[in-house]
C-alpha positions as CSV (number, residue, x, y, z in Angstrom):
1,X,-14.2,-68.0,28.2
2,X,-11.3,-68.3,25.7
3,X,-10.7,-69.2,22.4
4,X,-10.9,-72.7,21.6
5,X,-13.4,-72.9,24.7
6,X,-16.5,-72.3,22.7
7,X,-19.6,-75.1,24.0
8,X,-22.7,-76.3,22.5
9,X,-24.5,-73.0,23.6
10,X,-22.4,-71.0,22.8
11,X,-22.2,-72.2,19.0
12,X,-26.2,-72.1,19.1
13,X,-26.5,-68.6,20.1
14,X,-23.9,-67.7,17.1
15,X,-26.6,-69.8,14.8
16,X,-29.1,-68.4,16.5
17,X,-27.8,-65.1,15.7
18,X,-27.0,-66.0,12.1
19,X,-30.5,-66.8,11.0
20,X,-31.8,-63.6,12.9
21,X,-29.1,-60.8,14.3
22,X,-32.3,-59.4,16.3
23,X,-33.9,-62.3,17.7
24,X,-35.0,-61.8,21.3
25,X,-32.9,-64.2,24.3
26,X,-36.4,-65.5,25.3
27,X,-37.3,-67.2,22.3
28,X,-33.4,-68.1,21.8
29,X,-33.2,-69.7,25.3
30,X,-36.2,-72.0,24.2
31,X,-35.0,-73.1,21.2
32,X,-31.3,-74.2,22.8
33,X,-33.3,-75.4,26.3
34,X,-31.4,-73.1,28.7
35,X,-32.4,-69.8,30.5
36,X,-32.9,-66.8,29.4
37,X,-30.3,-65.6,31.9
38,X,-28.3,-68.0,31.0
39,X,-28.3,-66.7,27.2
40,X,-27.3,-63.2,28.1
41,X,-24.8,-64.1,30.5
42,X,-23.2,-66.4,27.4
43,X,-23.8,-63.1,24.6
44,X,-21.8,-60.8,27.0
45,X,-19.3,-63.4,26.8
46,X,-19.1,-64.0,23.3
47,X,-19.1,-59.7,23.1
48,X,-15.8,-59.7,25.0
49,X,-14.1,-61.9,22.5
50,X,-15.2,-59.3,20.1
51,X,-19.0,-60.6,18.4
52,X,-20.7,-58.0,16.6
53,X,-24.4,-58.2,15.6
54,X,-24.7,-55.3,12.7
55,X,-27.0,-54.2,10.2
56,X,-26.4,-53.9,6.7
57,X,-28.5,-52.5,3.8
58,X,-28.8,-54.4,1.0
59,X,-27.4,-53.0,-1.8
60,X,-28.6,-54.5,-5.0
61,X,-32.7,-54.2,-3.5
62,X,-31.2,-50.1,-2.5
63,X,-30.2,-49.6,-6.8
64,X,-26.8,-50.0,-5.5
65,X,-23.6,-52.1,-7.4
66,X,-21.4,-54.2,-5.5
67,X,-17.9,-54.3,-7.0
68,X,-14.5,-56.7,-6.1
69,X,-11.6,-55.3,-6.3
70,X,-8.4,-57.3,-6.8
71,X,-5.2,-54.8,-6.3
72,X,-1.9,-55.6,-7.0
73,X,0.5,-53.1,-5.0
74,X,4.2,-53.3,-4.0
75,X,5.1,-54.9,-0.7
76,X,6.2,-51.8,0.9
77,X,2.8,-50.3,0.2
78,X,0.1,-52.7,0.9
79,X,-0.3,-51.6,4.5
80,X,-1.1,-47.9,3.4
81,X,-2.8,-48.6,0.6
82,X,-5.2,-51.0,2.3
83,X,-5.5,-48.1,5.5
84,X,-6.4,-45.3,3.2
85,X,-9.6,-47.7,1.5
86,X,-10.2,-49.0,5.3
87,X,-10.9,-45.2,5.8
88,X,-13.5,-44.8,2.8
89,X,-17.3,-45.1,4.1
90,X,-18.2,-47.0,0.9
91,X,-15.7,-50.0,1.4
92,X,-17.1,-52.8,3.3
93,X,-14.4,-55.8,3.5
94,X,-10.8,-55.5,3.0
95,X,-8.1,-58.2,3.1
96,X,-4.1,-58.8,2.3
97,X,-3.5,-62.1,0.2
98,X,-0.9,-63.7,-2.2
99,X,2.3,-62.9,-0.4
100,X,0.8,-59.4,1.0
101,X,1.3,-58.3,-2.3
102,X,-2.6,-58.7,-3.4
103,X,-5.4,-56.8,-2.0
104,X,-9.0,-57.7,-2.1
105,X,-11.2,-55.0,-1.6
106,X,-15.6,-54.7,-1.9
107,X,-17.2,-51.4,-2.4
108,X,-20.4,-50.4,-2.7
109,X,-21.1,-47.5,-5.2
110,X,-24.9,-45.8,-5.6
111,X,-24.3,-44.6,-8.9
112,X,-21.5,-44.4,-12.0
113,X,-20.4,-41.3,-10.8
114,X,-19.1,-42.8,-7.5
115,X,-18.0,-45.8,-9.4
116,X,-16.1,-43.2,-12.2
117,X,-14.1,-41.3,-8.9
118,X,-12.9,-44.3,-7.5
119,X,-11.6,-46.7,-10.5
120,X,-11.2,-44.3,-12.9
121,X,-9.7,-41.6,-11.0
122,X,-8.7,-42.1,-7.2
123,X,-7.1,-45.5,-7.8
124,X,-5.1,-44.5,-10.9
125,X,-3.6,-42.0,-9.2
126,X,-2.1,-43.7,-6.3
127,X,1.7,-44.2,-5.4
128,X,3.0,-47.9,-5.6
129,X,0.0,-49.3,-6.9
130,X,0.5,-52.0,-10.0
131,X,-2.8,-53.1,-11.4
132,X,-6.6,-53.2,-10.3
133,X,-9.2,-55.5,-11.3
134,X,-12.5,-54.5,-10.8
135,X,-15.6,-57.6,-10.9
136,X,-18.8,-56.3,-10.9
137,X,-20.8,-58.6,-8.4
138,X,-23.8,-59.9,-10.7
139,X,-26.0,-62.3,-8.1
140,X,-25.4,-62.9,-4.6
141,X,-25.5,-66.8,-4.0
142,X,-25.4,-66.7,-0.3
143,X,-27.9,-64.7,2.3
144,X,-27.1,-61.1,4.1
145,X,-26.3,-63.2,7.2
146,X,-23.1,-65.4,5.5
147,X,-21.8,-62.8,3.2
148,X,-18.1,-60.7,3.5
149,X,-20.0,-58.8,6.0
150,X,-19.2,-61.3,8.5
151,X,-16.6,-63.7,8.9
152,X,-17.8,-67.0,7.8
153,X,-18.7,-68.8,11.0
154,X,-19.9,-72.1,9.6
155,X,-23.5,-72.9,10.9
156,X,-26.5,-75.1,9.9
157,X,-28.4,-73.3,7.1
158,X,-32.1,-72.2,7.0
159,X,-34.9,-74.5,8.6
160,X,-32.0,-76.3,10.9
161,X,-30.7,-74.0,13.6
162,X,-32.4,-72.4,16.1
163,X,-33.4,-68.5,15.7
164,X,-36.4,-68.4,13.4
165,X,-36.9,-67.7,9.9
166,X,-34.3,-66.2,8.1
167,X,-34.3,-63.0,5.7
168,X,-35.5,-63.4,2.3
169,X,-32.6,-64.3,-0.1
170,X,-31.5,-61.7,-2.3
171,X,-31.2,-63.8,-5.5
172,X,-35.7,-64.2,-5.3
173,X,-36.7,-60.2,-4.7
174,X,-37.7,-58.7,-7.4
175,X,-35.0,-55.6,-8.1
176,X,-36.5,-54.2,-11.3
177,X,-38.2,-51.1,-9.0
178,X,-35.3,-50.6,-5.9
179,X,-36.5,-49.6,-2.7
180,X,-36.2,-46.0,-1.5
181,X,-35.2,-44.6,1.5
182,X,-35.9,-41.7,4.0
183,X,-34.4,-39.6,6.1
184,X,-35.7,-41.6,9.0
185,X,-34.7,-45.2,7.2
186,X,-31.2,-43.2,7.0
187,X,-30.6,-43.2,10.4
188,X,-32.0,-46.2,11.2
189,X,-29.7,-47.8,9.3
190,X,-26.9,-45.9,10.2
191,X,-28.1,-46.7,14.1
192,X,-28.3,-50.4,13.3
193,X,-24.7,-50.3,11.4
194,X,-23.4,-49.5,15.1
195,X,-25.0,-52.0,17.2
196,X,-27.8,-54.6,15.0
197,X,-29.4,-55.4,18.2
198,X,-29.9,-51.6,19.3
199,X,-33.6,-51.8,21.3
200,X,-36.4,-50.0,20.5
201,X,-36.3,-47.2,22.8
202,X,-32.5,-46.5,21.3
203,X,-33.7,-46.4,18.1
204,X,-36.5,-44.5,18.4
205,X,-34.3,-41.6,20.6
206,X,-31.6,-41.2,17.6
207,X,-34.4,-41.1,15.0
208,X,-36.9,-38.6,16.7
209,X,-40.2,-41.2,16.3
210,X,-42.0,-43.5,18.3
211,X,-40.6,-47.4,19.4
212,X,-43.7,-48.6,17.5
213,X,-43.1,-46.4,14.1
214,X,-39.1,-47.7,14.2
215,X,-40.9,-51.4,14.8
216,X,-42.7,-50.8,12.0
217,X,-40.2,-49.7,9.8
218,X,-37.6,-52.5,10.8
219,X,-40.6,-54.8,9.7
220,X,-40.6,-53.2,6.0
221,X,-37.3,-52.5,5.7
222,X,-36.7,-56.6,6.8
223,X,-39.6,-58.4,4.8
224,X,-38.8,-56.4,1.3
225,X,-35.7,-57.1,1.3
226,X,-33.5,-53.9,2.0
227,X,-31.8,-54.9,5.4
228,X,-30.1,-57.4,7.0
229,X,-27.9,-58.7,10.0
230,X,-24.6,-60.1,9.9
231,X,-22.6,-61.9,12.9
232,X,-18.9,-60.6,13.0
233,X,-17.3,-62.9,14.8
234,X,-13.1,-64.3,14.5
235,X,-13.6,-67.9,13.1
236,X,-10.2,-68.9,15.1
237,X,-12.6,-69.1,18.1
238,X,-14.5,-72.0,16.4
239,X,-10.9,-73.1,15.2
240,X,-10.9,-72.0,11.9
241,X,-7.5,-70.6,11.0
242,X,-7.3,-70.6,7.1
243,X,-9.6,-68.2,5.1
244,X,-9.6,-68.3,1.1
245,X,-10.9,-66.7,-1.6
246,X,-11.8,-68.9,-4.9
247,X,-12.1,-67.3,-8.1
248,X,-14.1,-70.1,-10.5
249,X,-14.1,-70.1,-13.9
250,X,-17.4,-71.9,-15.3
251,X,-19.4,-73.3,-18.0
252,X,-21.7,-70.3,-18.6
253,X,-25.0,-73.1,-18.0
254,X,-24.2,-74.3,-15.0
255,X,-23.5,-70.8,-13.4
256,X,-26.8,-70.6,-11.3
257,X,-26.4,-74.6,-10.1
258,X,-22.8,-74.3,-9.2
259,X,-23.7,-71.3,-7.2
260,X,-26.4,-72.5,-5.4
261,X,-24.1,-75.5,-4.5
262,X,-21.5,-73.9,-3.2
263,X,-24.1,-71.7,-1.1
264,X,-24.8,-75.1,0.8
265,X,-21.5,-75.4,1.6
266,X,-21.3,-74.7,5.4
267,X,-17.3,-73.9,4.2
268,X,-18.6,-71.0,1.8
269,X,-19.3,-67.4,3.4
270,X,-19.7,-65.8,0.7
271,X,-20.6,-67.0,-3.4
272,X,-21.5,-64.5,-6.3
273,X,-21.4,-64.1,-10.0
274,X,-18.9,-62.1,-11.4
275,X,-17.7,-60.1,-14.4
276,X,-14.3,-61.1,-15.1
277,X,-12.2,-64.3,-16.7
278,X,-13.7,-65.9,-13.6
279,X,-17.5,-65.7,-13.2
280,X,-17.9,-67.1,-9.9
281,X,-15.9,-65.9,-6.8
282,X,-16.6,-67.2,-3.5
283,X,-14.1,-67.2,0.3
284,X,-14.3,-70.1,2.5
285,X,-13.3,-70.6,6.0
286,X,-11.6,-73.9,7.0
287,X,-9.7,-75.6,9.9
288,X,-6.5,-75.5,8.0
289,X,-4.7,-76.5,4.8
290,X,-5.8,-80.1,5.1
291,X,-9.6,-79.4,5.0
292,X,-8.9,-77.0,2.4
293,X,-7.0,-79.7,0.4
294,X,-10.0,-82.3,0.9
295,X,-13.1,-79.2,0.0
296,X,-11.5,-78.7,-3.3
297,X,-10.5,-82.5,-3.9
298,X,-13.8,-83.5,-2.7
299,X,-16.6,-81.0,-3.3
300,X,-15.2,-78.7,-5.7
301,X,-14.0,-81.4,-7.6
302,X,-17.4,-83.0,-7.8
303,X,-19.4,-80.4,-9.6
304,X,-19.5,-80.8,-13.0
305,X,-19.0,-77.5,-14.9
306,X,-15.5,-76.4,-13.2
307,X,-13.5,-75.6,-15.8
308,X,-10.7,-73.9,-13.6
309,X,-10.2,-72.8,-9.8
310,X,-7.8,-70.3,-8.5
311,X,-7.2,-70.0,-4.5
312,X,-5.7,-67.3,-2.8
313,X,-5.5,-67.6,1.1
314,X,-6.2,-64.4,3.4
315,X,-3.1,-63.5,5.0
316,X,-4.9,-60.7,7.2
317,X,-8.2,-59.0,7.4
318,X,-7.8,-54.9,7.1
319,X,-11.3,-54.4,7.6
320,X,-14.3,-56.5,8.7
321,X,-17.9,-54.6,7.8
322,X,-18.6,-51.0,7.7
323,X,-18.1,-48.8,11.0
């Protein structure tokens, strides 16, 4: 198998996989009409050409903040400046754009003082560095499963594909009383953030309890909201080459429907509320600069309440979830 080479089953398992990271290649193989062996065989596959199920907490149902970063940086220093935040355990997606001059960068901070260290004192401070933006990410827009995290793989949304149900949406759980966690949710986590498809047994061994207390905890930590599992997979093997991020400036009431909307784009990975001159940024992935043309002509351009768009195609992706 090579890129370009991808079949029907192959593109079902990778929906499959999208609407549940952990759902099991017996019920998988029934919903696509092929073997069970058949699906394995086609997942080891898919592995070699570098598919990753992982697990991600959620952070706004953890009391967490999601923050964008937009850095400007000389051209000499984008490279080392991107490899020192690929190196930080709190940044999730990093990627060069706008002439490799522009870095885009989302961390995840528990509290102000972690937020204070990095923007207000860390990023200051470094060499060749010529302006930061930081966006505070207000409402998520899209599902755990299509966000940064992964890389966009287009797929059929909720009720349509094959998999089961998917995760609760972030945008509908209540937030006002964040989940906490244990030491044991800790490792979990951490376990999952490896390898999202992990098996009980594994799981259980690196967090010293029982397969059916981790089952249990998997199930809580899944139906309230706190957890998640994104695909990571290169879009190039679908044949999508051209990645951008869109920065939307919006009437303030029609922020919620024009979010929503562009969450149904299959072309949208990723769609939040900002803080900013632009309050909604989302990234698309696309075949090339001809689809990209005809999505903003065509779609964008249909929504009433655009007041201003702003692309910025990925030149290269630094960093691609947490590890």
């Amino acid at each position: 198998m090579g890129s370009g080479t991808l079949d029907a089953v192959d593109q079902g398992l990778l929906r499959a996989l999208q609407l549940d990271g952990r759902a099991a290649f017996s019920r998988i193989a029934r919903q696509l009409g092929v073997s069970e062996r058949t699906v394995g065989r086609r997942y080891g596959a898919l592995r070699a050409l570098g598919l990753r199920v992982v697990g991600q907490p959620v952070p706004a149902r953890l009391g967490m903040t999601c923050w964008l970063l937009r850095i400007q940086c000389t051209p000499d220093s984008a490279g080392t400046i991107a490899g020192a935040l690929a190196r930080r355990a709190d940044t999730s997606w990093i990627s060069l754009a706008s002439g490799g001059t522009e870095l885009y960068c989302a961390v995840t901070t528990p509290g102000p003082h972690e937020r204070d260290a990095l923007l207000l004192d860390k990023l200051p401070r470094t060499p060749h560095l010529v302006q930061i933006s930081a966006h505070c990410l207000l409402r998520l827009f899209t599902d755990i499963t299509s966000t940064w995290y992964a890389t966009g793989i287009p797929f059929r949304r909720r009720g349509t594909g094959a998999g089961g149900a998917p995760p609760p949406r972030c945008d509908v759980i209540d937030l006002t009383a964040p989940l906490g966690l244990d030491d044991i949710d800790h490792v979990l986590v951490a376990a999952l953030a490896e390898d999202g498809r992990a098996g009980l047994p594994e799981l259980a061994a690196a967090a010293g309890c029982s397969p059916s207390s981790i089952q249990r905890r998997l199930q809580r930590l899944r139906s309230q909201g706190a957890l998640g599992f994104c695909v990571d997979f290169a879009p190039r093997h679908l044949g999508y080459h051209l990645m951008t991020h869109l920065w939307l400036r919006v009437a303030p009431g029609e922020l919620s429907a024009i979010g929503r909307a562009l969450a149904s784009h299959p072309e949208i990975a990723f769609a939040a509320a900002t803080t900013g001159p632009h309050n909604l940024v989302a990234s698309g992935v696309f075949r090339g600069d001809h689809d990209l043309y005809d999505y903003l002509d065509r779609r964008i351009g249909s929504l009433a309440g655009v007041q201003a768009i702003v692309t910025a195609p990925i030149l290269r992706e630094v960093k691609r979830l947490t590890r």
